[in-house]
VOPAGU-2260 file (C-alpha; in pm, 1 decimal, decimal comma):
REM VOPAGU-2260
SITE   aa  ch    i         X         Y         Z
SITE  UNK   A    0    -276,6   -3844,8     997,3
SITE  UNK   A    1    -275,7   -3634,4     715,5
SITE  UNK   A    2    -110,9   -3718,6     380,2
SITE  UNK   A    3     163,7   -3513,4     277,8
SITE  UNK   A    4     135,2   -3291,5     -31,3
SITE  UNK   A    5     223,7   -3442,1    -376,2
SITE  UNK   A    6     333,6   -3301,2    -715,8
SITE  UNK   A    7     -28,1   -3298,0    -811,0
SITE  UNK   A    8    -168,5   -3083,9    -513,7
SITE  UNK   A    9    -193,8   -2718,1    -517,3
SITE  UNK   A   10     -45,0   -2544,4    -240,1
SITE  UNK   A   11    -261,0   -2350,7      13,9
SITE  UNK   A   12    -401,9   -2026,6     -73,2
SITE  UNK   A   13    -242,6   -1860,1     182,9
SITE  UNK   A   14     107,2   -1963,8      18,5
SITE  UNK   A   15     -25,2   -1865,3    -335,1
SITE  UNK   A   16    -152,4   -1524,9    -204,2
SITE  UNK   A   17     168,9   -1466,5     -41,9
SITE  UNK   A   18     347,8   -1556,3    -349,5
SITE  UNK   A   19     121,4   -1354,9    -589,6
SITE  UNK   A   20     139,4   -1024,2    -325,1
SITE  UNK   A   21     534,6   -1059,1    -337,6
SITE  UNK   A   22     564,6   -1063,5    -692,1
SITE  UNK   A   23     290,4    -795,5    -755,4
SITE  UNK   A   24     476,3    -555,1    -510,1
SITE  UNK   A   25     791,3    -658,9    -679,4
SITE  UNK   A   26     653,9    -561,9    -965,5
SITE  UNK   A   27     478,6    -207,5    -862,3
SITE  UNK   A   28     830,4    -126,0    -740,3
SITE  UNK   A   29     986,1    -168,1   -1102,1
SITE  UNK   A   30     649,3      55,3   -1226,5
SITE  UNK   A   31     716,0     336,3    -991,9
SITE  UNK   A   32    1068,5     357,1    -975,1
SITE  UNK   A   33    1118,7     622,1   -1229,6
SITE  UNK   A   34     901,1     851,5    -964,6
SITE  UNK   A   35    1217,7     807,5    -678,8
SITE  UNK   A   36     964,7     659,3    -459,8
SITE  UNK   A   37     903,0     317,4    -344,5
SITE  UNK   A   38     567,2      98,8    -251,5
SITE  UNK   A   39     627,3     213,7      97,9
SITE  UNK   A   40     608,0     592,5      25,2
SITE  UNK   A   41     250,8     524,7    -195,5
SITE  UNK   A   42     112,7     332,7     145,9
SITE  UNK   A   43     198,6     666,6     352,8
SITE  UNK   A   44      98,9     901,4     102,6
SITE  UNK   A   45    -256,3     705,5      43,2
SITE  UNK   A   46    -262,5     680,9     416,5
SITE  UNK   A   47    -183,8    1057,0     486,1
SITE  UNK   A   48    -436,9    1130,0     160,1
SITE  UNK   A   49    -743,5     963,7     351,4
SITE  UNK   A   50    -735,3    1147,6     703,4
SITE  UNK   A   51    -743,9    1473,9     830,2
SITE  UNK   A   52    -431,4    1637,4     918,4
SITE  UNK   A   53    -299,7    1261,6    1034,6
SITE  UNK   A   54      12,5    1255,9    1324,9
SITE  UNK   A   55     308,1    1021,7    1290,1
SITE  UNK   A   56     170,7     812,9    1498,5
SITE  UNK   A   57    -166,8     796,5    1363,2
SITE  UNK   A   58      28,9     737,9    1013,8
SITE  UNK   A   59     186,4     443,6    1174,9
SITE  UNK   A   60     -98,6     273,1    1316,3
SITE  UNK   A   61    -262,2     281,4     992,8
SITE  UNK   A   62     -10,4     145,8     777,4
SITE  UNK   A   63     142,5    -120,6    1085,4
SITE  UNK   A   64     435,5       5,3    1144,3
SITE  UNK   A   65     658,2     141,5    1380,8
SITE  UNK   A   66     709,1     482,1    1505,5
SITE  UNK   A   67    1095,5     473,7    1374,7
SITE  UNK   A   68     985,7     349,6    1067,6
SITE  UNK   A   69     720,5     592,2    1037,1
SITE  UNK   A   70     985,6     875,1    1099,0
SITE  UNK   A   71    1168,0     701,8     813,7
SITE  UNK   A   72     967,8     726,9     521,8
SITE  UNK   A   73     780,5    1066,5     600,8
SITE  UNK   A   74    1180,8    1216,0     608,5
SITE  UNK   A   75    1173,9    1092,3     254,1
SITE  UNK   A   76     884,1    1253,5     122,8
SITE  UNK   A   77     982,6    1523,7     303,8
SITE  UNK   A   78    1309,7    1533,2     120,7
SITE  UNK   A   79    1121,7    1480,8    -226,2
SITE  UNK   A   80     905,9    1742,3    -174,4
SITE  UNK   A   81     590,8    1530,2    -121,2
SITE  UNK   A   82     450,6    1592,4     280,7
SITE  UNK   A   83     500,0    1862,0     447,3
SITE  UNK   A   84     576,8    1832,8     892,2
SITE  UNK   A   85     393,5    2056,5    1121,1
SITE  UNK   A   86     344,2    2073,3    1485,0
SITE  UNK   A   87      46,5    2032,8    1631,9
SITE  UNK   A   88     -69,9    2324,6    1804,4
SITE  UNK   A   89    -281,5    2121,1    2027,0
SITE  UNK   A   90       2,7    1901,2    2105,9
SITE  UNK   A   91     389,5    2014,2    2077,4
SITE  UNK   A   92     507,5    1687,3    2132,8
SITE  UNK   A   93     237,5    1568,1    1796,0
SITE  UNK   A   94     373,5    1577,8    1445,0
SITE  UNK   A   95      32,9    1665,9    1200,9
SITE  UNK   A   96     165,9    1534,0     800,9
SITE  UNK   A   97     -10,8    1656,5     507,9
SITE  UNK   A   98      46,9    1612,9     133,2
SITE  UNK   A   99     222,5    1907,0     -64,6
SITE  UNK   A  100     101,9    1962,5    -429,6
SITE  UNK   A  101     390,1    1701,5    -500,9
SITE  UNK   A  102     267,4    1465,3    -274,5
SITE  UNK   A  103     -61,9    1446,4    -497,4
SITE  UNK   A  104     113,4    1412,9    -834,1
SITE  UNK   A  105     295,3    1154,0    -707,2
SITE  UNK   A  106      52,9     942,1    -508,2
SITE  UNK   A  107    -187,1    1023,2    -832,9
SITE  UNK   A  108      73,3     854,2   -1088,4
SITE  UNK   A  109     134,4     553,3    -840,3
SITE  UNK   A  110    -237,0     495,0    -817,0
SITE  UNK   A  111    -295,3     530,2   -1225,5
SITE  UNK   A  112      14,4     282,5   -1223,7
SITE  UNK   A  113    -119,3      64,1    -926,4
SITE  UNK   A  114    -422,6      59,3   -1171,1
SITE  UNK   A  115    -238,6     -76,9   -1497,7
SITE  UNK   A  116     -68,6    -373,2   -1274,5
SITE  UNK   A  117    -415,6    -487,3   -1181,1
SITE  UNK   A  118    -558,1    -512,1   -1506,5
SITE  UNK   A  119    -224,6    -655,9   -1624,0
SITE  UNK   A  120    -234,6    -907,3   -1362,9
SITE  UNK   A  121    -601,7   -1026,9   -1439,2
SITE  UNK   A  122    -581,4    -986,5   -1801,2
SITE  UNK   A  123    -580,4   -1356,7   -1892,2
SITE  UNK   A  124    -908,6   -1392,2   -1687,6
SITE  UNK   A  125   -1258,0   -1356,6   -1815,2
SITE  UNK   A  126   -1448,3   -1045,3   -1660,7
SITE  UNK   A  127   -1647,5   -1177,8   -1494,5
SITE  UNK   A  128   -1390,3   -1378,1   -1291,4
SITE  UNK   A  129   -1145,5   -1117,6   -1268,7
SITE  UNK   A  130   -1486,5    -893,3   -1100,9
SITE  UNK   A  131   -1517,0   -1181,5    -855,5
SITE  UNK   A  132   -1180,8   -1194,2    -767,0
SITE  UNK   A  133   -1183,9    -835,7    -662,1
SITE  UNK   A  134   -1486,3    -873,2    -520,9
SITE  UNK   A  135   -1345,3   -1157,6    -319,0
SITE  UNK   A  136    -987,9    -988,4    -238,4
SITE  UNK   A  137   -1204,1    -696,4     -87,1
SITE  UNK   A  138   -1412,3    -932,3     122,7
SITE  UNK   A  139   -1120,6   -1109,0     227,6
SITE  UNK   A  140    -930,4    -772,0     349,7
SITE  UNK   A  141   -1274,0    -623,2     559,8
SITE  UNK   A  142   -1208,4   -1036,4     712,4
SITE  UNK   A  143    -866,0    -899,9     780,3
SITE  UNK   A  144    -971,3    -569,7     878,7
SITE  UNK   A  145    -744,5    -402,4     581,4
SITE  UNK   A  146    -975,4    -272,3     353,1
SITE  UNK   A  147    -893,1      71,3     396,4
């Protein structure tokens, strides 16, 4: 029978990570707002960024979510400008998305801000811990088979 936790136990890492990833998003949010996009449009536009001429669907898959959802966000960077729709001429019934000169300044300022919330949120850490944290986190997402 195990013991239940106490005051003096640290809860499990997978409750701290959770914790630490809400709070950081929550946080990357308040960073980007000024931009009219939200952590969700950076994931497609990073997503779209890295592939070739990517479908909805492909899109999707990559980030985990739903077609509808998918739909979703790429009608609202298409209504700021940022990704452009096109059919595929392979494939009428295949949506191809690709960034707009927009699309790049704005994934380009999420990233440099993406960038400042990291090394604000491992600033009270020595370097050499804060490089084996990343080094760790990165591990831990090929585990999870999120690294890209």
């Amino acid at each position: 029978m195990t013991e239940p936790a106490t005051s003096h136990t640290s809860p499990p890492l997978g409750l701290m990570i959770d914790k630490i990833a809400r709070v950081s998003g929550q946080r990357f949010a308040e960073r980007i707002a000024d931009l009219d996009i939200r952590p969700r449009h950076v994931g497609l536009l990073s997503a779209a960024a890295r592939q070739d001429k990517p479908s909805q669907a492909d899109l999707g898959a990559w980030l985990g979510i739903g077609p509808s959802a998918v739909v979703a966000v790429v009608d609202e960077l298409q209504a700021l400008g940022a990704v452009e729709r096109n059919p595929d001429p392979a494939n009428r019934r295949r949506w191809t998305i690709t960034l707009t000169d927009e699309g790049t300044r704005l994934l380009t300022e999420a990233i440099h801000r993406a960038e400042e919330l990291d090394r604000d949120l491992v600033s009270t850490l020595p370097p050499e811990l804060a490089q084996a944290f990343h080094a760790a986190t990165v591990q831990i997402a090929r585990h999870l088979g999120i690294a890209g």
